[in-house]
C-alpha positions as CSV (number, residue, x, y, z in Angstrom):
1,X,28.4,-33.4,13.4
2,X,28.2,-30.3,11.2
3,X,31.5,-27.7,11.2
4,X,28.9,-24.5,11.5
5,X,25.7,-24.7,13.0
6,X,23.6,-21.3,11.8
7,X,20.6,-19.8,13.7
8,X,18.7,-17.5,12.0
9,X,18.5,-18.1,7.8
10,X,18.2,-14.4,7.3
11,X,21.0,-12.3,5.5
12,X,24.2,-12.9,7.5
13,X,23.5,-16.3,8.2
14,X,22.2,-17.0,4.8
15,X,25.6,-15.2,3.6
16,X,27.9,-17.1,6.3
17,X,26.4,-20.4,5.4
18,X,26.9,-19.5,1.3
19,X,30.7,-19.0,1.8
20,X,31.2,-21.7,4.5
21,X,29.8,-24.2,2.0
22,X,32.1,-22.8,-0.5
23,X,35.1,-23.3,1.8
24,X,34.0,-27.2,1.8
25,X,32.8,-26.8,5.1
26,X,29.1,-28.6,6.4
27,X,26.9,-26.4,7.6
28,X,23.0,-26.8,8.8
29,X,21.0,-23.7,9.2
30,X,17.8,-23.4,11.3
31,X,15.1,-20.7,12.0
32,X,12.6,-20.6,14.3
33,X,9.7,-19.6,11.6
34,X,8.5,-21.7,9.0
35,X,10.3,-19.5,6.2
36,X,13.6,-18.6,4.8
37,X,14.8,-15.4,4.2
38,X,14.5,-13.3,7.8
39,X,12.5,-10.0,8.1
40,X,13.5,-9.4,3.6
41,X,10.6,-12.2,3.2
42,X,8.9,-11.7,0.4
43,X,6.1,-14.2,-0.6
44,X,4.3,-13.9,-3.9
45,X,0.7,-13.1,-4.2
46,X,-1.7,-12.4,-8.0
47,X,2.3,-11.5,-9.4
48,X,2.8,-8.8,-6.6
49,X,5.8,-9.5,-4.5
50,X,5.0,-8.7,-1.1
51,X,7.4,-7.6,1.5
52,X,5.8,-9.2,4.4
53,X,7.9,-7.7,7.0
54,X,7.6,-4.0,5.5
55,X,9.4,-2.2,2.4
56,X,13.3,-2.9,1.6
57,X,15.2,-1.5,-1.1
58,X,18.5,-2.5,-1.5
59,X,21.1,0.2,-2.0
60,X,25.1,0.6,-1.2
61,X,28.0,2.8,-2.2
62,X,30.2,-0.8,-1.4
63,X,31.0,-2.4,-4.7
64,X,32.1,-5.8,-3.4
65,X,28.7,-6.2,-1.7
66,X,26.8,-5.6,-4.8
67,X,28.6,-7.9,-6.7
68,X,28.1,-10.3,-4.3
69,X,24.3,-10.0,-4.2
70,X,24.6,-9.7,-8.3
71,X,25.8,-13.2,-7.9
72,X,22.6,-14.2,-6.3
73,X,20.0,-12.1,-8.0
74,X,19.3,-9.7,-11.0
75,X,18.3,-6.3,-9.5
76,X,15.9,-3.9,-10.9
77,X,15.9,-0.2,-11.6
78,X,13.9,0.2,-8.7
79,X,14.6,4.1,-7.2
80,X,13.1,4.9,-3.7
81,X,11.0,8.3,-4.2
82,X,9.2,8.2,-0.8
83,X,6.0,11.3,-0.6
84,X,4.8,12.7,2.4
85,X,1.7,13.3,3.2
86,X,0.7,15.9,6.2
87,X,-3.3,16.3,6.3
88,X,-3.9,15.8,2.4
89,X,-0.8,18.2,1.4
90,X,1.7,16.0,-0.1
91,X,5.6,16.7,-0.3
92,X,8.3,15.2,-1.9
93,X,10.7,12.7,0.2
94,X,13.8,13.4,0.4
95,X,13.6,17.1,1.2
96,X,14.5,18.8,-1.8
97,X,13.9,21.8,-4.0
98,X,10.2,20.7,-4.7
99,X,9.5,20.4,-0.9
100,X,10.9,23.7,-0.5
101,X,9.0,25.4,-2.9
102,X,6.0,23.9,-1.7
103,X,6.5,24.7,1.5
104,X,7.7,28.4,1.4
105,X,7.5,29.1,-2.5
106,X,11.2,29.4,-2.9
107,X,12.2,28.6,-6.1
108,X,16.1,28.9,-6.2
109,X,18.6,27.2,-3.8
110,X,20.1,29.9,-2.1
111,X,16.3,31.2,-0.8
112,X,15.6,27.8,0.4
113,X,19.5,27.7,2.2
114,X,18.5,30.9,3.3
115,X,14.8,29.9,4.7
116,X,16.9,27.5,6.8
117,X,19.2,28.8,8.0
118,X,16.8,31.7,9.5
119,X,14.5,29.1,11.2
120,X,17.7,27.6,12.8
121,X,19.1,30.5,13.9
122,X,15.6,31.9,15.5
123,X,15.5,28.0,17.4
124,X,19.2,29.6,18.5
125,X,20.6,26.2,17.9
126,X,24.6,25.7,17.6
127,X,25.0,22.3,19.0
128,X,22.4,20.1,18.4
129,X,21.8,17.7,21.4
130,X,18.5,15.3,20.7
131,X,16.6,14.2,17.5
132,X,14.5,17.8,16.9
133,X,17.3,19.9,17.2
134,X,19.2,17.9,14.9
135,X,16.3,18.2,12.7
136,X,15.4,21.6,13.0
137,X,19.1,22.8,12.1
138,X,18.9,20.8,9.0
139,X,15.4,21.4,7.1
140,X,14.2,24.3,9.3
141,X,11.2,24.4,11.7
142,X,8.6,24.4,9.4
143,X,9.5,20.7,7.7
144,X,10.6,19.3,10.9
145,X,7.2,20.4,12.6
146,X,5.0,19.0,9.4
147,X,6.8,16.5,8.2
148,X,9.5,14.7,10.8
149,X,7.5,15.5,14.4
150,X,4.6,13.4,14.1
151,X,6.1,10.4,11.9
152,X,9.4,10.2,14.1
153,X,7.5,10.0,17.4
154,X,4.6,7.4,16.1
155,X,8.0,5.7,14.9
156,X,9.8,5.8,17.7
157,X,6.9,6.1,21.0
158,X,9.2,8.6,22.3
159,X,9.4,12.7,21.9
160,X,11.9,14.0,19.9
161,X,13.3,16.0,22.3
162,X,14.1,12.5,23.8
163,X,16.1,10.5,21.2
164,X,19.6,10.7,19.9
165,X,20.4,13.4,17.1
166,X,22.4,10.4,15.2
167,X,18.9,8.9,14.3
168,X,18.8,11.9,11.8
169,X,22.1,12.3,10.8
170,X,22.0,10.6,7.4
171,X,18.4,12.0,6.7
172,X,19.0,13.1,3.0
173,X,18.5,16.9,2.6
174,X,19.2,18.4,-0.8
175,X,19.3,21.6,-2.8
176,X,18.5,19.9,-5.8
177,X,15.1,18.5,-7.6
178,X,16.6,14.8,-7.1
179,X,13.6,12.7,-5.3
180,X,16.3,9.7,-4.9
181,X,15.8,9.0,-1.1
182,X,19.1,7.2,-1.2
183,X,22.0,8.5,-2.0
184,X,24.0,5.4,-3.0
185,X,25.4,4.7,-5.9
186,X,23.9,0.9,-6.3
187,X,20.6,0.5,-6.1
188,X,17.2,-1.9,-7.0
189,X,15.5,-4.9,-5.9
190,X,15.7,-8.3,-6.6
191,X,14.1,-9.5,-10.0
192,X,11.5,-12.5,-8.3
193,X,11.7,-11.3,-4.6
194,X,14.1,-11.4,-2.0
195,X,13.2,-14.7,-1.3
196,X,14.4,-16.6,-4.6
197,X,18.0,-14.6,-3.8
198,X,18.2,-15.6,-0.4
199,X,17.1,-19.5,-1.6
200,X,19.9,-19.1,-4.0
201,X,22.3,-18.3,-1.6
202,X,21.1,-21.4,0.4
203,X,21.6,-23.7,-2.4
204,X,22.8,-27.2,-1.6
205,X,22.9,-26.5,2.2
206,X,20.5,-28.2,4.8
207,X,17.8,-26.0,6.2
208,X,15.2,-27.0,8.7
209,X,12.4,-24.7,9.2
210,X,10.2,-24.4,12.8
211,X,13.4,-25.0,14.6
212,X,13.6,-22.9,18.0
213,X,17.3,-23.0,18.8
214,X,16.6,-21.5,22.9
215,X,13.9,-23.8,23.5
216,X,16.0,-27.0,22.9
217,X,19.6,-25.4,23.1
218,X,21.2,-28.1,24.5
219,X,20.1,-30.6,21.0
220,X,21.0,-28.0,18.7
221,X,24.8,-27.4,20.7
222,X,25.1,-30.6,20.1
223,X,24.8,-31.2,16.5
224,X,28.0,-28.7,15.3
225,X,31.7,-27.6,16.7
226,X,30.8,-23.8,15.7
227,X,27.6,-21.8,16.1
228,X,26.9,-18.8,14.3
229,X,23.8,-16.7,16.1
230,X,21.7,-14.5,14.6
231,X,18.9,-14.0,17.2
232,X,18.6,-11.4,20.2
233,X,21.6,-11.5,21.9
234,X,19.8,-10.5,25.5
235,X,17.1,-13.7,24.7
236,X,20.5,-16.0,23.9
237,X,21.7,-15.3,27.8
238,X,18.1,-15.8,29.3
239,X,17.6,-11.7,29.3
240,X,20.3,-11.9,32.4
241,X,20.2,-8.1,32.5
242,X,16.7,-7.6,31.3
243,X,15.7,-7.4,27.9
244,X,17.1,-4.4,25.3
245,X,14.8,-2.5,24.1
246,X,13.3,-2.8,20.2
247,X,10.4,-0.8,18.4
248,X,8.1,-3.4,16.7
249,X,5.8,-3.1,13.8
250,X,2.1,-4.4,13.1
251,X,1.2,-4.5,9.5
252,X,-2.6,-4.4,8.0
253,X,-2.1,-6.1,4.5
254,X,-5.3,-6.1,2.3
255,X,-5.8,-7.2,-1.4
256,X,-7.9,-4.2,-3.2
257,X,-9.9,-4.6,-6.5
258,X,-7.8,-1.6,-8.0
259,X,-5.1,-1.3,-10.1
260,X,-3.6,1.9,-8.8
261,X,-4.0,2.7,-4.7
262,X,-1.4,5.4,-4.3
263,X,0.6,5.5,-7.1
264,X,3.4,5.1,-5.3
265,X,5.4,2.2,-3.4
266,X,5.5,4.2,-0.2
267,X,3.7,7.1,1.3
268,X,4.9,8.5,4.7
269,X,1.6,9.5,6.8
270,X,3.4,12.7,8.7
271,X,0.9,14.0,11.2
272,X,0.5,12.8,14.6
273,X,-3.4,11.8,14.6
274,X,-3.0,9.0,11.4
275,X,-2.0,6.5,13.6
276,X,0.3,4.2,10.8
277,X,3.2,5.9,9.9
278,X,3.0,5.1,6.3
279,X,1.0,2.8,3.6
280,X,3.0,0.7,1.1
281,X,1.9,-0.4,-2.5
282,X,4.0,-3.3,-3.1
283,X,3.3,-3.3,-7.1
284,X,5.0,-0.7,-7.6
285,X,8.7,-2.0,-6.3
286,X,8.5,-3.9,-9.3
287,X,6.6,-1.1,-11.6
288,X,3.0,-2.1,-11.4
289,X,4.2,-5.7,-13.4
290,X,4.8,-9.0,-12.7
291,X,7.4,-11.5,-13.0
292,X,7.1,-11.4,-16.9
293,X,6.2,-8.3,-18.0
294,X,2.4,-8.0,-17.7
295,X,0.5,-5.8,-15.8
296,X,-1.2,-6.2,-12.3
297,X,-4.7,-5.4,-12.6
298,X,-5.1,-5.7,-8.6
299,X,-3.1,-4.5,-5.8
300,X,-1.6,-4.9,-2.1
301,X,-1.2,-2.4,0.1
302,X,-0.1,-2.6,4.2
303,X,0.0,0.0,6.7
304,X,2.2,0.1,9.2
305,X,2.1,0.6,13.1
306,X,4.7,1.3,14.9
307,X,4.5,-0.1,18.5
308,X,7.0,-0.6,21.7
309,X,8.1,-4.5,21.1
310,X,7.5,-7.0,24.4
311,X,8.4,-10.6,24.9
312,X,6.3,-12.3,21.9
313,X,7.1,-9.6,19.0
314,X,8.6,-9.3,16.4
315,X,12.0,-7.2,17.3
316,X,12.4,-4.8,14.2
317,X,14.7,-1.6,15.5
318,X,16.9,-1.5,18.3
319,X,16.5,1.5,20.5
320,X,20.5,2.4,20.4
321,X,20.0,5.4,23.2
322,X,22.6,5.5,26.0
323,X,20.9,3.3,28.2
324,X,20.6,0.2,26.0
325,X,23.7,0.9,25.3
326,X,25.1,0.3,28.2
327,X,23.3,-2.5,28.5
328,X,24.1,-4.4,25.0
329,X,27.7,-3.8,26.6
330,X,27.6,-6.1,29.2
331,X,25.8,-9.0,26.9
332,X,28.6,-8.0,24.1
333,X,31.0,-8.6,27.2
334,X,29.2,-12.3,28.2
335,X,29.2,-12.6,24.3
336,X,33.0,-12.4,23.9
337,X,33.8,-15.0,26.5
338,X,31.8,-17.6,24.5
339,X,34.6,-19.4,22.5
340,X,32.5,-21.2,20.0
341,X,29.9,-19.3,19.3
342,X,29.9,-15.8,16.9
343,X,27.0,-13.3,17.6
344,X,26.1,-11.6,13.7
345,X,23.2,-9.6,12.3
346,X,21.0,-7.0,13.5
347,X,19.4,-8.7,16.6
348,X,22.8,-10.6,17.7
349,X,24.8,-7.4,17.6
350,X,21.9,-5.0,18.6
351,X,22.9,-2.5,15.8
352,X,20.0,-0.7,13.3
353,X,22.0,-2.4,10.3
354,X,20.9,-1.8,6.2
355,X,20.8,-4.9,4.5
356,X,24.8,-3.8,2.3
357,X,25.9,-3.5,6.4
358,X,25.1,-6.6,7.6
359,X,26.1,-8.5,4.2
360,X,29.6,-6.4,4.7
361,X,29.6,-7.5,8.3
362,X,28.8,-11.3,7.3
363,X,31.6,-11.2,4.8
364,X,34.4,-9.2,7.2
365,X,33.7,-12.3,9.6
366,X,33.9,-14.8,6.8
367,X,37.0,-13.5,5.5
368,X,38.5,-14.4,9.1
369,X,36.7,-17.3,10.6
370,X,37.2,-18.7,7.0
């Protein structure tokens, strides 16, 4: 009989079961595929670090939760300076002074202020009520035509004029020449992978691997007085209300015999007919070296589809439009009426979380269910 049983051994069970352990608690975590570490799995391949389950920087203004992860892992200088590329033109990501100039040949901040604010005005938007106008008031017509448009619809499978405008919100726009995507005052990556700092945060705890918690619920109920879930919360109640909604993603990962593909970790693949939404180099998260400072004469790239998820995939990003969120309201609402049993993470609380949220969230709940 363990205290804490833990479903899911990705971050906020991996952090729940780190500080239940240090509370002198017992605790056995179990996941359903045959590695630690969630969708941040990275698994080491000729010294290149790949991140199986697509690119993840980490990067928070929160102090505590980098110290925290500093406790488990020695980050790199790692900065995210994304490019575009729309039909062989390339841009700089964020939108900044260089991705004005090269788009309208402004060269000082108030002509590229004033480039946008014209566009917006001749869309005649005041109130922006989906995804483009939001977009469009922000970087103009131009960028958001180019450079948003076709990536946020092969991203999304849905128009713009569809989605939410808070998608876009925290899209980093800036009249300055800094390329850092982020705008955070902690960033990097862990030094040997996401993996080794999510086995360190494991440390000393049982884990069993290939363990489906729904297909043999009633053995695994059994085994602890507490249950901390990290799965789908709609899959947890048998999809009683139908399933939520998640946009999935296919990767094509292939070794090349090169030792520079893009020269860049990511590259965002803009127009409508490329049909991934962007290719990343995984050498260069960790600057074209390996582990102890030699250079990586190969390298790995994946591309990345973006596809509607259905029973079998891989759920990556929760469609929060109004619809689903009304629905994740009435499992929240089953949710609350389970006494023993604490819904956490990305999939259990249905929320688009970055990895500092969901560490933040895991440690909120440890500070009082511990």
């Amino acid at each position: 009989m363990y205290d804490y049983l833990v479903v899911g051994a990705g971050l906020f069970g991996a952090v729940f079961a780190a500080e239940a352990k240090k509370k002198g608690k017992s605790v056995l975590v179990i996941d359903k595929r045959d590695h630690i570490a969630g969708n941040i799995y990275t698994k080491k391949d000729d010294g290149i670090h790949v991140h199986v389950y697509g690119a993840h920087i980490f990067h928070t203004n929160n102090k505590r939760v980098w110290e925290y992860v500093n406790t488990y892992a020695e980050f790199n200088r790692f900065t995210n300076s994304p490019v575009a590329n729309y039909k062989g033109e390339l841009y700089s990501l964020p939108f900044n002074m260089y991705t004005f100039n090269k788009m309208w040949g402004v060269v000082t901040p108030a002509e590229a202020a004033a480039k946008i604010e014209e566009q917006k005005r001749e869309a005649g938007i005041t109130e922006p009520k989906n995804l483009e106008e939001q977009a469009i008031s922000l970087v103009g017509r131009d960028i958001y035509e180019k450079l948003i448009k076709g990536y946020t619809e092969k991203q999304w499978g849905r128009p713009c004029d569809a989605l939410p405008s808070f998608i876009i919100k925290r899209l980093p726009v800036r009249l300055t020449f800094d390329n850092n995507y982020f705008n955070a005052l902690y960033q990097g990556i862990p030094m040997g992978g996401y993996t080794k700092m999510v086995e360190n945060m494991l440390g000393g705890i049982e884990v069993r691997l290939g363990c489906d918690f729904l297909k043999d619920r009633e053995y695994y109920e059994g085994l602890a007085k507490k249950i901390v879930y990290t799965g789908p919360i709609d899959a947890y109640f048998g999809f009683e209300y139908g399933p939520l909604e998640y946009r999935s993603v296919r990767f094509e990962t292939e070794k090349l015999d090169t030792d520079n593909f893009q020269g860049n970790a990511a590259v965002n693949y803009t127009s409508a007919d490329v049909p991934y939404t962007r290719i990343i180099e995984h050498k260069w998260f960790q600057f074209g070296l390996d582990d102890d400072g030699n250079k990586v004469d190969t390298t790995i790239i994946s591309r990345e589809y973006s596809s509607e998820w259905k029973p079998g995939d891989e759920p990556y990003y929760p469609v929060n439009d109004e619809k689903n969120g009304k629905l994740y309201e009435k499992y929240a609402a089953l949710a609350a009426g389970k006494e023993n049993v604490y819904f956490g993470g990305r999939l259990g609380q249905y929320k688009y979380y970055d990895m500092d949220a969901v560490i933040a969230s895991a440690l909120d709940y440890c500070d009082k269910e511990l």
